[in-house]
VOGU-3710 file (C-alpha; in Angstrom, 3 decimals, decimal comma):
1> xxxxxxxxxx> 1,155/21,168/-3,032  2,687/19,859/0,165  6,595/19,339/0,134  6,148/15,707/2,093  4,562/14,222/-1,653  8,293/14,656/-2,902  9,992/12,687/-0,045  11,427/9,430/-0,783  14,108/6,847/1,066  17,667/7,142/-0,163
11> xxxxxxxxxx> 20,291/5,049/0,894  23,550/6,882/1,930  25,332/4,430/-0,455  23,523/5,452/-3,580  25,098/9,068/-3,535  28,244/8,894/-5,916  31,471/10,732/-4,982  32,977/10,411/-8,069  32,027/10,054/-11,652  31,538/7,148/-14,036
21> xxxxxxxxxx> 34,841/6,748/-15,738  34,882/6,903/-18,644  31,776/9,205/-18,326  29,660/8,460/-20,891  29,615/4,844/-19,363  27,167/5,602/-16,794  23,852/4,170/-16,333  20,593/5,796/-18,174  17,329/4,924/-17,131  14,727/6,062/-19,748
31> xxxxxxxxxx> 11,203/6,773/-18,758  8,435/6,964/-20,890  5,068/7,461/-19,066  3,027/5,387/-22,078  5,733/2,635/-22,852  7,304/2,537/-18,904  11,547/2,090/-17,948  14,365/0,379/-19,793  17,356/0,087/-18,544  20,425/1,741/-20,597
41> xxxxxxxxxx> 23,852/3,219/-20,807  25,018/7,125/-21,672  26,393/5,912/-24,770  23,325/4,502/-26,310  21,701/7,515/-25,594  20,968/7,997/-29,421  19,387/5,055/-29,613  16,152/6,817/-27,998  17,082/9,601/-30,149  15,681/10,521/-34,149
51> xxxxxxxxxx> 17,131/12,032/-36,853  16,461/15,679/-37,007  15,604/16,301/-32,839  17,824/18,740/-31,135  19,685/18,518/-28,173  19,970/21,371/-25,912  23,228/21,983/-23,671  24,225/24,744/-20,805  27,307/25,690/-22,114  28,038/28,241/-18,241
61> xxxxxxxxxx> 31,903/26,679/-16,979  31,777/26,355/-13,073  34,120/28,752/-11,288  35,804/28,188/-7,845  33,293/29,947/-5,719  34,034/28,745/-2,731  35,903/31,247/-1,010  37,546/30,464/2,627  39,107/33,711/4,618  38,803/35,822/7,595
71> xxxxxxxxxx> 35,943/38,625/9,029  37,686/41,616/10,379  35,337/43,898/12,358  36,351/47,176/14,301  34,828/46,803/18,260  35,585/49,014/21,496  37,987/46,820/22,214  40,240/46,446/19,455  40,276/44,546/16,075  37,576/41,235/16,185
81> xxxxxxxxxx> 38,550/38,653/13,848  36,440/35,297/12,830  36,356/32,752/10,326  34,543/33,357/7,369  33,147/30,544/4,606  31,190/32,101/1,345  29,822/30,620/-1,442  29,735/33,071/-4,407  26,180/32,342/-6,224  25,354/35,494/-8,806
91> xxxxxxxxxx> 27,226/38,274/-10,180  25,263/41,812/-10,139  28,612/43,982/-10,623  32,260/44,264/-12,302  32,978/43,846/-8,134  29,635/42,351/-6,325  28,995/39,122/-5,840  25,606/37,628/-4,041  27,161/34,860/-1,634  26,005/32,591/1,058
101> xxxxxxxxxx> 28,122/32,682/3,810  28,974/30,791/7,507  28,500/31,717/9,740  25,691/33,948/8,794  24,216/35,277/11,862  27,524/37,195/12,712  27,920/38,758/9,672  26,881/42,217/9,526  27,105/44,846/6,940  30,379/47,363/6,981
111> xxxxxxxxxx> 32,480/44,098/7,926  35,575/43,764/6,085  36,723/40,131/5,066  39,966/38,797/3,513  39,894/35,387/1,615  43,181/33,641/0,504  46,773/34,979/0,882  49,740/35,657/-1,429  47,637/35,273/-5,023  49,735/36,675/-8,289
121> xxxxxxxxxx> 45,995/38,034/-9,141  46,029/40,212/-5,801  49,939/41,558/-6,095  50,755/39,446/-3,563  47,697/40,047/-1,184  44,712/38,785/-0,364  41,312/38,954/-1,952  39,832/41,619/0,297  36,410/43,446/0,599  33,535/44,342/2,273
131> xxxxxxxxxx> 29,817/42,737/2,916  28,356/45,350/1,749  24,699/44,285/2,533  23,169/40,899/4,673  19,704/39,667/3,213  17,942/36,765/4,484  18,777/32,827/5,086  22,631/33,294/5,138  23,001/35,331/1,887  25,068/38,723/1,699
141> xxxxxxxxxx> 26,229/41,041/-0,978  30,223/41,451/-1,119  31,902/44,552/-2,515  35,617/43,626/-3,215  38,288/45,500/-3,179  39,434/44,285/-7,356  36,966/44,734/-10,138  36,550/42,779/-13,254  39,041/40,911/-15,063  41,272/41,015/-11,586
151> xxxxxxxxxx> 38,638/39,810/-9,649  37,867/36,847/-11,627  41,257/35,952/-11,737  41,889/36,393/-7,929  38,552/34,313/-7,301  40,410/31,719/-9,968  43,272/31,642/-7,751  41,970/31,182/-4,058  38,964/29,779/-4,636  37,544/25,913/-4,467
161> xxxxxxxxxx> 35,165/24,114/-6,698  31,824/24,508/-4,486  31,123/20,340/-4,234  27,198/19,950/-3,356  27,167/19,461/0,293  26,265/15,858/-0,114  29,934/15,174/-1,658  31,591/17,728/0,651  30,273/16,270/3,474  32,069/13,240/2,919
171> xxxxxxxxxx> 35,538/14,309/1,153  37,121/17,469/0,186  37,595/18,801/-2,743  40,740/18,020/-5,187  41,899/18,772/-8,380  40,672/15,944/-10,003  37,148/17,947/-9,177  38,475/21,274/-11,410  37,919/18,659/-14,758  35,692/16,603/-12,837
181> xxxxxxxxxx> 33,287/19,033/-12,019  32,901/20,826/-15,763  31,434/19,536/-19,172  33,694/19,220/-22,079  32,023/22,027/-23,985  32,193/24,555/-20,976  32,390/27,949/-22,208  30,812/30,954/-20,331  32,523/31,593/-16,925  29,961/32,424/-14,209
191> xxxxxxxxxx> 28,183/29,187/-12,602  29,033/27,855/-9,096  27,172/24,451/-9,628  27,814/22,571/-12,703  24,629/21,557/-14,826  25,157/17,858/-14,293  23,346/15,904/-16,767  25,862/17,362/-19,079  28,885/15,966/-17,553  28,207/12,633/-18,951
201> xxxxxxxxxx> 29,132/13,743/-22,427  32,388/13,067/-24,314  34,002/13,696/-28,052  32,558/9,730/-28,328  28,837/10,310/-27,404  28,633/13,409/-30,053  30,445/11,403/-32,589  27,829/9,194/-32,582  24,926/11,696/-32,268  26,473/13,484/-35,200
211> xxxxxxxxxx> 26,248/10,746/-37,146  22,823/9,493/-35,586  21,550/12,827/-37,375  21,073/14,758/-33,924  21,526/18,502/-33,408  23,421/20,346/-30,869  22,663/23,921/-29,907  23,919/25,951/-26,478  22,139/28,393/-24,358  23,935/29,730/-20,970
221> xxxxxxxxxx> 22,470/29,917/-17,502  24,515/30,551/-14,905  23,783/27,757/-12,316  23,655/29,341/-8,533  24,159/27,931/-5,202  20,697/28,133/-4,480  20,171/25,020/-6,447  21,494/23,517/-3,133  19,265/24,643/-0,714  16,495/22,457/0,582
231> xxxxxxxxxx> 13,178/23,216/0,398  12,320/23,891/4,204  8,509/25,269/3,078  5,840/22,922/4,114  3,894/23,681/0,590  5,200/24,405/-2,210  3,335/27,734/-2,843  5,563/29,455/-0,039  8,621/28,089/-1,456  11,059/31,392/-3,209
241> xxxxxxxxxx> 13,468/30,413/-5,800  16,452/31,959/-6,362  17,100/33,500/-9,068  19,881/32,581/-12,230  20,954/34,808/-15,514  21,053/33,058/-18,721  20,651/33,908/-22,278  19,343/32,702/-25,265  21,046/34,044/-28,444  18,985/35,207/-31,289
251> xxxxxxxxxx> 20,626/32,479/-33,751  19,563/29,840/-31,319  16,194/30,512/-30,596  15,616/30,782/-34,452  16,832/27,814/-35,095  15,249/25,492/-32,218  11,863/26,856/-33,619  12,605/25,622/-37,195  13,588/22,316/-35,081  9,924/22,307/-33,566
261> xxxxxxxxxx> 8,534/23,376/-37,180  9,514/20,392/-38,715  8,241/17,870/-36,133  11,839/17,200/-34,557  11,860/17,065/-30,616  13,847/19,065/-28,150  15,702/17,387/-26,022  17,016/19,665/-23,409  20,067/18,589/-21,619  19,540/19,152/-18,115
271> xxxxxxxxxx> 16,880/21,167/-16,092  19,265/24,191/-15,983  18,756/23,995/-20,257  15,147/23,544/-19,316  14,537/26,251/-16,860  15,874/29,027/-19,268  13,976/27,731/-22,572  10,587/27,574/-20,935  11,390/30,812/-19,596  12,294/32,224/-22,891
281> xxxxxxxxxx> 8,913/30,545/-24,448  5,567/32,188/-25,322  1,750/30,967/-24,570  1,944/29,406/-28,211  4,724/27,728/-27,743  7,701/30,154/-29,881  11,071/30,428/-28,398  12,532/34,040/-27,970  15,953/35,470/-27,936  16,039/36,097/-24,006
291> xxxxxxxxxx> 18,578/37,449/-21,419  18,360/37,908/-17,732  17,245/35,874/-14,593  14,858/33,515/-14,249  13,207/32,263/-10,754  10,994/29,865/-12,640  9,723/27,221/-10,082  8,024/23,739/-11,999  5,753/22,252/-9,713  3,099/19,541/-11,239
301> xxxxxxxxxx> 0,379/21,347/-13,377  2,678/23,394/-15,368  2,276/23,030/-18,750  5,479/22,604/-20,575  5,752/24,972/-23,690  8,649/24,169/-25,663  10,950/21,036/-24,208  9,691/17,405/-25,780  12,327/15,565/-23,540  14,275/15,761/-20,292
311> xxxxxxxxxx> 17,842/14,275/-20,065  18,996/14,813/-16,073  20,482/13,297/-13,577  18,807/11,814/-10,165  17,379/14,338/-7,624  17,626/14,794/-3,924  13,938/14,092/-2,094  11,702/17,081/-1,269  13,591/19,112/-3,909  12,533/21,495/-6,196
321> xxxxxxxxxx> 14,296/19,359/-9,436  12,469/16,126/-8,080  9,185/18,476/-8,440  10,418/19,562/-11,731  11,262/16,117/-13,048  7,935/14,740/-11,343  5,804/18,072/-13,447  7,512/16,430/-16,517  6,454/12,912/-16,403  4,012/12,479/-13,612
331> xxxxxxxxxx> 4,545/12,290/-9,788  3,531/8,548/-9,895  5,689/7,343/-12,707  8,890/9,354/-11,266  8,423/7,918/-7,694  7,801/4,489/-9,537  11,245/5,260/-12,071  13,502/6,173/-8,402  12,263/3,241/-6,680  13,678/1,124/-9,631
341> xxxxxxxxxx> 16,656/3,243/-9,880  17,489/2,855/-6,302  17,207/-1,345/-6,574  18,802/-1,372/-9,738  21,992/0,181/-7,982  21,971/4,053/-10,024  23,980/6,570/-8,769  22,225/9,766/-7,315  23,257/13,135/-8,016  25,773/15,440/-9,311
351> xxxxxxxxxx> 28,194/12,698/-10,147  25,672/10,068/-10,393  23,671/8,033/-13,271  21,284/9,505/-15,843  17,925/9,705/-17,006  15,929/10,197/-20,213  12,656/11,711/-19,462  9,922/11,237/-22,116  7,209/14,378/-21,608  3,871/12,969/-20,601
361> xxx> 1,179/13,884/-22,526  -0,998/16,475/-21,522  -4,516/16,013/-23,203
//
C-alpha cells in the first residue's frame, strides 16, 4: 500500500509535552466502526467495558537509554575524539546493546566510546566500551566494558529517559519524566519507549474496573527505539520493522483463552500488548505461551486473531501504528476519528489523549 494513504495534517499545538494530570483525566475518544465516536474521559473507560472481558497491559519499565559521551578513535596523528549520542534499543548480551547513534556516518567499528563520568556503578569511571559492529540507518552494536547487573546499573546512573523526538525537540528531559514517562504497574526492566496507552492508568481507574468485573493480565515486550523511526518507504511492502522481545507466560496465555472461551473480549492495552499477542496467536485463533522478538508489521488486510479491542493513544501520520490502528478499524473511519480528534482539541502522542478502538468486523 502506498505510505502517502496514512498522511494527515497535524497542528504543532496538538502534540502534548506533558501528561494529563491527574492521568486518568485525559480525554478518550471511542470508535466503533458500526455505532461511530463518542466523546469520553480515561476514567469512564469501564463504562465501554463488560463484566468478564480482559484487559491486557505491557508490564516492560522504560530504562534511561539515552546515553551522551565521547568517540575515541586511534589516527596517524594522535588520539581523535568526537561527540557521541546513542540510543540503546535491544539487549542481545549480559554486555551488548543494539543502539542508534549520532552521528552515525563517523562511527566505525573498533571505536572506543566513553558515556558519563564519575558513576558509583563504574568505580568512579565512566561507562566505557567499544562499537563493536555498524549496521545500517544509524544503528551499531556496543560491547561495554561492565556486564550484567553493573551495566544496568551504570546505564541507570548516566543515562536519560529517551523522550520521542517530538517532545525532545521542544524541551529536555527532567525528572519529572523518570515517573512521568513509566506506568504504575512497570515491572520488567528493558524498554527504551514507554507503551503509552498505559500511562493513563492509576490505583483509581483499576478500582473501578475491579469492581466493574474487568480482568487484568500482563505480558512484557520490550518497546525499542525503532518505534520512533519514520517510515521513509514509499509502500509499505518495502518498509523493515525492527524487531522487540517479549514474552507471554504460560499462566497468561491459558487464561486469556478461557477469557475468549466464554465470550469475554480482549481488550489489549496498547499496540505494544497487541503486537506480541497476535504474534503469540495461531490460524484458529489460540494464544500460546511465547518468548522472543517479534517484527510483526499490521498493515490493512490483516486479519486480527485474538485482540477484540484496541485501547492506544494518537499516532504520528505515515506511521506504522497509524497503519496498525487504521488495519483495526478501517482506514476511513480512523482518518474520519483523527479529524474529529484534532477539532475536538485531543492531545497527540506519547503524553497525549486516548482512544478505545472497537475491532471492525471482518465478514
Amino acid at each position: 500500500m502506498r505510505v502517502d494513504l496514512f498522511d494527515f495534517e497535524l497542528p504543532d499545538s496538538a502534540i502534548a509535552l506533558r501528561p494529563a494530570d491527574p492521568r486518568h483525566s485525559a480525554k478518550l475518544l471511542v470508535v466503533d466502526p458500526d455505532d461511530g465516536l463518542q466523546d469520553a474521559t480515561v476514567l469512564e473507560l469501564d463504562k465501554f467495558l463488560r463484566q468478564g472481558d480482559a484487559l491486557v497491559l505491557n508490564d516492560t519499565r522504560v530504562i534511561p537509554a539515552q546515553l551522551e559521551g565521547i568517540r575515541r578513535r586511534e589516527t596517524a596523528d594522535g588520539e581523535a575524539v568526537s561527540h557521541i549520542s546513542a540510543t540503546l534499543h535491544m539487549r542481545i548480551g549480559p554486555d551488548r546493546w543494539k543502539a542508534f547513534v549520532r552521528p552515525a556516518k563517523r562511527m566505525k567499528a573498533g571505536d572506543r566510546f566513553s558515556f558519563g563520568t564519575q558513576n558509583d556503578a563504574c568505580l568512579g569511571s565512566a561507562l566505557d566500551g567499544i562499537i563493536e559492529a555498524r549496521g545500517e540507518a544509524g544503528e551499531v552494536v556496543l560491547k561495554f566494558d561492565y556486564s550484567g547487573a553493573v551495566l544496568d546499573q551504570a546505564i541507570l546512573s548516566v543515562g536519560h529517559i529517551p523522550l520521542p523526538p517530538y517532545i525532545a525537540s521542544k524541551r529536555a528531559d527532567d525528572d519529572r519524566d523518570r515517573k512521568d514517562y513509566q506506568t504504575i504497574y512497570a515491572r520488567e526492566e528493558g524498554a527504551v519507549a514507554a507503551p503509552t496507552a498505559g500511562l493513563h492508568f492509576t490505583d483509581q481507574l483499576f478500582e473501578q474496573l475491579d469492581k466493574a468485573g474487568i480482568e487484568r493480565h500482563f505480558v512484557t515486550l520490550h518497546v525499542g527505539a525503532g518505534t520512533f523511526l519514520p517510515v521513509k518507504a514509499d509502500d509499505t511492502d518495502d518498509h523493515v520493522m525492527h524487531a522487540e522481545t517479549g514474552e507471554v507466560s504460560a499462566k497468561t496465555a491459558e487464561a486469556l483463552n478461557a477469557v475468549k472461551a466464554r465470550g469475554g473480549r480482549i481488550v489489549s492495552i496498547g499496540t505494544t500488548s497487541l503486537r506480541l499477542l497476535e504474534s503469540a496467536t495461531d490460524s484458529v485463533g489460540v494464544l500460546h505461551p511465547w518468548s522472543g522478538a517479534t517484527d510483526i508489521f499490521i498493515t490493512p488486510g490483516y486479519r486480527f486473531r485474538f485482540v477484540d479491542m484496541l485501547m492506544t493513544n494518537f499516532h504520528l501520520p505515515r506511521s506504522t501504528l497509524f497503519m496498525l490502528v487504521c488495519a483495526f478499524c478501517g482506514h476511513e473511519v480512523m482518518q474520519n476519528a483523527y479529524h474529529h480528534a484534532i477539532e475536538g482539541g485531543y492531545r497527540f502522542y506519547s503524553y497525549g489523549d486516548s482512544s478505545l478502538l472497537v475491532k471492525a468486523d471482518e465478514n
